[in-house]
PDB file of N, CA, C and O in Angstrom:
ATOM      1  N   UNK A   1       0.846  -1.167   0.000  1.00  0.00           N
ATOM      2  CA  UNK A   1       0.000   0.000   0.000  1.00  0.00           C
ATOM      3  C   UNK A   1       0.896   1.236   0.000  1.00  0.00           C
ATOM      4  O   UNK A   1       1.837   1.386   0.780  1.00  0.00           O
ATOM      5  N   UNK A   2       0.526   2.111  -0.941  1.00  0.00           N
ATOM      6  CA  UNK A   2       1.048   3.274  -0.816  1.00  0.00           C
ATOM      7  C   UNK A   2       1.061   4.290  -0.455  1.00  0.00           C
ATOM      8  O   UNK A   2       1.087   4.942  -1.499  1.00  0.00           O
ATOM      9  N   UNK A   3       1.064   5.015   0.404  1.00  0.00           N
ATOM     10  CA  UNK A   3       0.625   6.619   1.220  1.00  0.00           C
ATOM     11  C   UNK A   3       0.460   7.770   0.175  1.00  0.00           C
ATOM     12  O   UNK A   3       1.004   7.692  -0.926  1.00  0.00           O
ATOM     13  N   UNK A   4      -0.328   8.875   0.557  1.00  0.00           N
ATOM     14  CA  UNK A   4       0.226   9.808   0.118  1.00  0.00           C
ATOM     15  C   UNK A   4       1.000  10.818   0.933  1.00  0.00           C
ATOM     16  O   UNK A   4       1.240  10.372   2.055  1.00  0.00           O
ATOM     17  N   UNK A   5       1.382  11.811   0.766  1.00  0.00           N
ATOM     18  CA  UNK A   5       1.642  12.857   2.164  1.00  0.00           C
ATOM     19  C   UNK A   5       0.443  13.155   2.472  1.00  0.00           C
ATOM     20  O   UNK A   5      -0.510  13.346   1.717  1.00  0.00           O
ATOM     21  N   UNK A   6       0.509  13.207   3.948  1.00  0.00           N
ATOM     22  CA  UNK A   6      -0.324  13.522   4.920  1.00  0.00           C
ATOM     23  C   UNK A   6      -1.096  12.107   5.558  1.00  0.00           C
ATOM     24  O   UNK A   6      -1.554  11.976   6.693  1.00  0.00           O
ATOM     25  N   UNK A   7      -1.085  11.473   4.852  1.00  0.00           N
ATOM     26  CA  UNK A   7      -2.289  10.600   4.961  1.00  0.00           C
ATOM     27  C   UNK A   7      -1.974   9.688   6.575  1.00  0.00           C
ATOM     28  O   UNK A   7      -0.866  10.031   6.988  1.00  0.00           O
ATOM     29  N   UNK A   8      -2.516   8.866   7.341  1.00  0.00           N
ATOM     30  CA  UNK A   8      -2.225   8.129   8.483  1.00  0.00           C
ATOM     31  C   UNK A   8      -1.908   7.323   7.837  1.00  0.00           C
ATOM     32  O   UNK A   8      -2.365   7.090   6.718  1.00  0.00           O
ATOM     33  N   UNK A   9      -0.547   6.364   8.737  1.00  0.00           N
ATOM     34  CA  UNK A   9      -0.633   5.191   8.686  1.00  0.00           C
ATOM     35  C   UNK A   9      -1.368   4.125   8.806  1.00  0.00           C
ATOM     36  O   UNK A   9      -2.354   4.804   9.092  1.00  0.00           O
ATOM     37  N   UNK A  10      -1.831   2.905   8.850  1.00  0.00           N
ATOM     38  CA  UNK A  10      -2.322   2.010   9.386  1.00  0.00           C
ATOM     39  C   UNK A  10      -1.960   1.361  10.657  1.00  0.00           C
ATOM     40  O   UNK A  10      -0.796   1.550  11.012  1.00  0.00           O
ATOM     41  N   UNK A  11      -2.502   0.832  11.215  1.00  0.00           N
ATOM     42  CA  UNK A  11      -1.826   0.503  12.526  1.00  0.00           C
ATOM     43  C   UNK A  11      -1.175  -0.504  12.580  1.00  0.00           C
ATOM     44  O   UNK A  11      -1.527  -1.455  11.881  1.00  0.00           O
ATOM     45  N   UNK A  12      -0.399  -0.578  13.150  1.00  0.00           N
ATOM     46  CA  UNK A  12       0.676  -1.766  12.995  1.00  0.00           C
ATOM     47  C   UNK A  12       1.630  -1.891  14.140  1.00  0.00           C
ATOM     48  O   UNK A  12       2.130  -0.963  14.776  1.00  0.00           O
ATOM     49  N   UNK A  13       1.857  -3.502  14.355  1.00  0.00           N
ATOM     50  CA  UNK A  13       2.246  -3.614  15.405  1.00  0.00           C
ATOM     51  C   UNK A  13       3.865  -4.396  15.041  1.00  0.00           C
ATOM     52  O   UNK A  13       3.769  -5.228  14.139  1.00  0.00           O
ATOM     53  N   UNK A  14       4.768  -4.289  15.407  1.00  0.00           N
ATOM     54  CA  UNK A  14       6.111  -4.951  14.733  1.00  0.00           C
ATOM     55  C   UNK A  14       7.282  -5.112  15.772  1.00  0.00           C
ATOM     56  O   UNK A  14       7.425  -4.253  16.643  1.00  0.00           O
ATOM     57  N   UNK A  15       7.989  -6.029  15.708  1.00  0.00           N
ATOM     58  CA  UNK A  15       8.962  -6.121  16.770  1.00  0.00           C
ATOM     59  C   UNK A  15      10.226  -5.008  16.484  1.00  0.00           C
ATOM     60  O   UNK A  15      10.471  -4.563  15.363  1.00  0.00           O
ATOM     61  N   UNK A  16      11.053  -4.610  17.841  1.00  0.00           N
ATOM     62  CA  UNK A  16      11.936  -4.026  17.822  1.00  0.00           C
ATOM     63  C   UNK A  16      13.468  -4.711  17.845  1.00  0.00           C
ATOM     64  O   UNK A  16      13.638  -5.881  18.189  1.00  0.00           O
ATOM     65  N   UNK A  17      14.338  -4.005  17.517  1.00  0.00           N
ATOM     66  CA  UNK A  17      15.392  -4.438  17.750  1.00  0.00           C
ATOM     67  C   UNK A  17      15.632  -5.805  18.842  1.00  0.00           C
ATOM     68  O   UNK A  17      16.171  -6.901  18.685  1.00  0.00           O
ATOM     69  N   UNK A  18      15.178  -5.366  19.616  1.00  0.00           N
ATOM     70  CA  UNK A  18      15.084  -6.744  20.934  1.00  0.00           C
ATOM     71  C   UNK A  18      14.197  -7.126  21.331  1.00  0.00           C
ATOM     72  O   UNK A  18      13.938  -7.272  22.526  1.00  0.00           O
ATOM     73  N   UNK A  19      13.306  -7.458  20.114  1.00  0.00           N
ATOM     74  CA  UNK A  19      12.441  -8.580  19.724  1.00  0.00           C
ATOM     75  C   UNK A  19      10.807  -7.776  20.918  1.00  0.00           C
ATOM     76  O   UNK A  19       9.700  -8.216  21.228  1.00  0.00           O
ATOM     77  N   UNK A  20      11.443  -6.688  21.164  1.00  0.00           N
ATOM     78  CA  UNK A  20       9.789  -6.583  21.737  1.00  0.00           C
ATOM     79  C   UNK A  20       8.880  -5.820  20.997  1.00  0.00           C
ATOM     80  O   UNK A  20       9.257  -4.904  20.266  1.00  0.00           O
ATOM     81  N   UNK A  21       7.451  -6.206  21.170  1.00  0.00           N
ATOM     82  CA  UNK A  21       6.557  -5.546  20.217  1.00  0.00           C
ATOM     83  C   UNK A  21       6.664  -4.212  20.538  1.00  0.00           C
ATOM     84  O   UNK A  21       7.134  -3.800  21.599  1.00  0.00           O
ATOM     85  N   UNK A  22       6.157  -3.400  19.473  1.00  0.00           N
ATOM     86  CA  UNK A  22       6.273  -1.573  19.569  1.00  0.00           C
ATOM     87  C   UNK A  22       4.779  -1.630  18.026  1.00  0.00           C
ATOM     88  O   UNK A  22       4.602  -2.179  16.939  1.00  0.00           O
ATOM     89  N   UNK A  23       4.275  -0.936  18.695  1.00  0.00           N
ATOM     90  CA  UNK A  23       2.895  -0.170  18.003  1.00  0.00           C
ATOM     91  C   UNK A  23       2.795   0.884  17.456  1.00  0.00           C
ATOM     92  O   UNK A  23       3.187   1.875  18.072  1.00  0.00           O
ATOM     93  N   UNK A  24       2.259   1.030  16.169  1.00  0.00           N
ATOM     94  CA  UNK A  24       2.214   2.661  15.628  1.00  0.00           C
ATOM     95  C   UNK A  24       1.616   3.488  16.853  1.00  0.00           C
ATOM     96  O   UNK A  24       2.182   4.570  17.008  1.00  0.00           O
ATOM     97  N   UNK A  25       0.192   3.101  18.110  1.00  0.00           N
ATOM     98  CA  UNK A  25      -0.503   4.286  18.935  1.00  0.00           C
ATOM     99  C   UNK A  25       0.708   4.395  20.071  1.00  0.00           C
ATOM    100  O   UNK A  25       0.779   5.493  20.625  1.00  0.00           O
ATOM    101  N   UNK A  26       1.688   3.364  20.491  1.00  0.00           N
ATOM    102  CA  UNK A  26       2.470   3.808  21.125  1.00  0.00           C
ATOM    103  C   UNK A  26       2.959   5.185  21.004  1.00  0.00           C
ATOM    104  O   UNK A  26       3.092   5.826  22.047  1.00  0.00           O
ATOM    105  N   UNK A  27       3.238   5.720  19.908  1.00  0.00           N
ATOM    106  CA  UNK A  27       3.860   6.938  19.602  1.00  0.00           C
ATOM    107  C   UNK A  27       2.908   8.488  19.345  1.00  0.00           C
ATOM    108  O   UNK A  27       3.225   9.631  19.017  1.00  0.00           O
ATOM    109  N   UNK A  28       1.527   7.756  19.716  1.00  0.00           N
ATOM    110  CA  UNK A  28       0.150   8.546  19.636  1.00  0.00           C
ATOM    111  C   UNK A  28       0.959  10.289  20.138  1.00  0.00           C
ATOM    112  O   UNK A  28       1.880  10.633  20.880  1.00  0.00           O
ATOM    113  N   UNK A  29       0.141  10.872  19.386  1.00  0.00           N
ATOM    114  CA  UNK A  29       0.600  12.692  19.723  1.00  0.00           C
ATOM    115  C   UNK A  29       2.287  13.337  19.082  1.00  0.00           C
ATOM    116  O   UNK A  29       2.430  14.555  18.973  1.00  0.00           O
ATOM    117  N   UNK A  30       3.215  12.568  18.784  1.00  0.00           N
ATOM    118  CA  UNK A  30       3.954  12.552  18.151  1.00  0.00           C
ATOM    119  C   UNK A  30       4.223  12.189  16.664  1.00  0.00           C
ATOM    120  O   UNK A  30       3.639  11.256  16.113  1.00  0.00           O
ATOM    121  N   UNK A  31       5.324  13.133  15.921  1.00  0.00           N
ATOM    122  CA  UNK A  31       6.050  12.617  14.922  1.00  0.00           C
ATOM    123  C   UNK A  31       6.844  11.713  14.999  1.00  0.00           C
ATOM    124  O   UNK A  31       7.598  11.497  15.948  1.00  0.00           O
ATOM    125  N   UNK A  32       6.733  10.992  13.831  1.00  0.00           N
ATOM    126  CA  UNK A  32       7.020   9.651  13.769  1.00  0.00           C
ATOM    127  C   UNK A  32       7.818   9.537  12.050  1.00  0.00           C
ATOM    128  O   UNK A  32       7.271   9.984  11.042  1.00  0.00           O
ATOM    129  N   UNK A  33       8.733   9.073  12.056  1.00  0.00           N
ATOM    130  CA  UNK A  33       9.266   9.104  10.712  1.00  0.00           C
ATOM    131  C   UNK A  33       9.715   7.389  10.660  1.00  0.00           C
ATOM    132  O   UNK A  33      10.495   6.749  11.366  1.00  0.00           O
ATOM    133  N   UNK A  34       8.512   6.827   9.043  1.00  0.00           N
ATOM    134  CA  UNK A  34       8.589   5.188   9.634  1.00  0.00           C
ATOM    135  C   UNK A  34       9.825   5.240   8.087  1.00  0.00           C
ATOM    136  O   UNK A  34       9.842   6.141   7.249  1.00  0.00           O
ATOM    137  N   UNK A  35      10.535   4.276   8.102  1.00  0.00           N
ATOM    138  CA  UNK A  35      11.506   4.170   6.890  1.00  0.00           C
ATOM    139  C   UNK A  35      11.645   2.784   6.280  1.00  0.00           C
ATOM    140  O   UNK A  35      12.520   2.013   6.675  1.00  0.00           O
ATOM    141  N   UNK A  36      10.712   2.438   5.236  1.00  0.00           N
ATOM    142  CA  UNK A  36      10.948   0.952   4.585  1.00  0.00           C
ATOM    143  C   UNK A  36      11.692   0.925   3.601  1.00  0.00           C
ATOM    144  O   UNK A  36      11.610   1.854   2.797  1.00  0.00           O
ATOM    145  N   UNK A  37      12.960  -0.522   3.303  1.00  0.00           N
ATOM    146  CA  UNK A  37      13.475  -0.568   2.563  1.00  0.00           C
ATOM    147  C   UNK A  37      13.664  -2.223   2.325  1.00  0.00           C
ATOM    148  O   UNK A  37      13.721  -3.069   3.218  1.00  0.00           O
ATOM    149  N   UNK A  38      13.724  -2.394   1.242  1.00  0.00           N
ATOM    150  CA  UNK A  38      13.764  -3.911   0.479  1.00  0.00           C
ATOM    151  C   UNK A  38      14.914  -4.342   1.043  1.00  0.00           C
ATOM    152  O   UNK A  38      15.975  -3.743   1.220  1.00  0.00           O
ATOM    153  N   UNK A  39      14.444  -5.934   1.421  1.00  0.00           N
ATOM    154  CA  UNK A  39      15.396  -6.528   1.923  1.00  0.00           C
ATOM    155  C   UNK A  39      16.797  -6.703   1.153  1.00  0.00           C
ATOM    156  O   UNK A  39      16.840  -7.179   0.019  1.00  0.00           O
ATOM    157  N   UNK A  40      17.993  -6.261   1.891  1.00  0.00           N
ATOM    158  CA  UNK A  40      19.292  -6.370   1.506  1.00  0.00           C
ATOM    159  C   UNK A  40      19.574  -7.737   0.311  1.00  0.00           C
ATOM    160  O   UNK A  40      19.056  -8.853   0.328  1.00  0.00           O
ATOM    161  N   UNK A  41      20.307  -7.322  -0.409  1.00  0.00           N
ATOM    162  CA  UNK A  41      20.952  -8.122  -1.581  1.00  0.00           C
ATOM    163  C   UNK A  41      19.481  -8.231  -2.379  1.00  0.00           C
ATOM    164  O   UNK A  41      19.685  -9.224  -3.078  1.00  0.00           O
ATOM    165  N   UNK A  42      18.256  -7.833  -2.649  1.00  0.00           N
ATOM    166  CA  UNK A  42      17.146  -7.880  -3.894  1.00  0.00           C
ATOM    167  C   UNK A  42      17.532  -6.781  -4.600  1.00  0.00           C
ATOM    168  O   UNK A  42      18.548  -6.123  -4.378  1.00  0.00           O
ATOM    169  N   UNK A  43      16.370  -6.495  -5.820  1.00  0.00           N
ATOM    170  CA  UNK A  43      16.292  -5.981  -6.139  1.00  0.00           C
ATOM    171  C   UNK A  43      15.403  -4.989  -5.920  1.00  0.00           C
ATOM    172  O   UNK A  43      14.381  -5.236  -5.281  1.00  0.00           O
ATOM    173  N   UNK A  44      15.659  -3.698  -6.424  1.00  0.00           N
ATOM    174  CA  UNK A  44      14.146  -2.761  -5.975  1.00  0.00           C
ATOM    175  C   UNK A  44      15.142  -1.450  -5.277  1.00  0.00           C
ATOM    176  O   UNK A  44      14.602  -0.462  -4.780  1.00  0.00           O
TER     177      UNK A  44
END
């Protein structure tokens, strides 16, 4: 799915570095800058 600017994320829940869950509302009232990138050695 693709965003536009402005638009919300979806909610989503994903592990952290040390494996504990972290939530997009965790960060509720704040900026948030999320950064996806294709897994290392593919293409894209």
């Amino acid at each position: 799915m693709l965003l536009k600017p402005g638009e919300n994320a979806p909610a989503f829940i994903l592990p952290d570095a040390d494996g504990n869950d972290v939530s997009l509302t965790d960060f509720a009232g704040k900026k948030v800058v999320l950064w996806f990138f294709p897994k290392a050695s593919t293409p894209g």
